[in-house]
N, C-alpha and C positions, 0 to 999 in steps of 0.2 A: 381908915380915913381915905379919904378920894383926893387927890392932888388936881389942884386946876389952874389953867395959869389959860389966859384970852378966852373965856366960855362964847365969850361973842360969837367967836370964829364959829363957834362946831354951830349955830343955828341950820337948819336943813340938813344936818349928815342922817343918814341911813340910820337907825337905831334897829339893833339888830338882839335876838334871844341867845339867851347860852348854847343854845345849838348852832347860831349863825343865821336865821332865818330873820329875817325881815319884818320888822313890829310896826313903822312907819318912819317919821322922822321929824326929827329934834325940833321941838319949836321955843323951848325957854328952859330955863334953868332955876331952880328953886334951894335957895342956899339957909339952913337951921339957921334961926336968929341968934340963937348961942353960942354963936363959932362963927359963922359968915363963910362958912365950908359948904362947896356945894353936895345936895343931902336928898336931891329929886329931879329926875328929868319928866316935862312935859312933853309928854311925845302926841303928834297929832298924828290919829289913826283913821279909817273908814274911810267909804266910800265917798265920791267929789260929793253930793250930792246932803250926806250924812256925816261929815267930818265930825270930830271931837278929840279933845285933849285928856288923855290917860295921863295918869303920873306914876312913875318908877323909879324904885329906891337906886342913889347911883353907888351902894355900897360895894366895893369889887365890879366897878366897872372897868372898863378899857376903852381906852380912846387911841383910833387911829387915825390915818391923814383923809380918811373916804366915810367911817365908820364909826356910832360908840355902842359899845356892847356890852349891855348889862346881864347879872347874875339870875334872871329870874324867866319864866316858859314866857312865850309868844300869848300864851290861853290864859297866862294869870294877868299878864300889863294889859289884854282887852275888855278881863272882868272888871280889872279895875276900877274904882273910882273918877269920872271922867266930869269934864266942864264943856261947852260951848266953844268955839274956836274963837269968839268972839267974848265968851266970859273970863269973870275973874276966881282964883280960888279965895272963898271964905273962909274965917277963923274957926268958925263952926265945923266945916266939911275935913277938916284937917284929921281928924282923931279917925276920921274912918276910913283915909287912905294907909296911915299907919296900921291900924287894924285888918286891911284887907290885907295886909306882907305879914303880919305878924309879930310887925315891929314893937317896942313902948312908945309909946305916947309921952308918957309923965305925967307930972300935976302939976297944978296950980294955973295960972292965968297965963294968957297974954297967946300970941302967934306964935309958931314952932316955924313957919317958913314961910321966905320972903321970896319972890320974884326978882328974878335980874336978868 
């Protein structure tokens, strides 16, 4: 589980790869509707021109006072599954960010993650 206590605060920190390398940075937080724990960060990536919002699992992250640093390559959070800086994530689109990590999904109905 990921501990989080002011998610506000971290908006804009560096989001950085298991190596320390530099993914982009933090633009929202995505907390599993079954816990209210936060469970994905939206990280905005690309170029000014081509932005876009990836999402990454925040399992075994870290968070420091400049920086959050998730468990997973630089080159899997840009394959990612990605939205518009300006869209929103669908209920629909949700099963296949899970699937792009390798995560479960689960079954049955409803939204697995909520924006905050």
């Amino acid at each position: 589980m990921f501990e989080a206590e002011n998610i506000r605060d971290w908006r804009d920190l560096d989001v950085v790869d298991v190596e320390g390398d530099k993914i982009g940075s933090l633009e929202s937080i995505y907390v599993a509707t079954a816990t209210d724990q936060p469970a994905f960060a939206g990280v905005t990536i690309g170029r000014l021109t081509r932005r876009r919002i990836a999402f990454v699992p925040l399992d075994k992250a870290v968070v420091s006072p400049s920086y959050l640093k998730v468990a997973w390559s630089k080159q899997l959070v840009k394959e990612a599954p990605s939205i518009n800086t300006d869209g929103e994530l669908l209920a629909e689109e949700e099963r296949e960010i899970f699937d792009h990590y390798g995560l479960d999904y689960g079954t049955g109905t409803g939204r697995r993650l909520a924006r905050r």
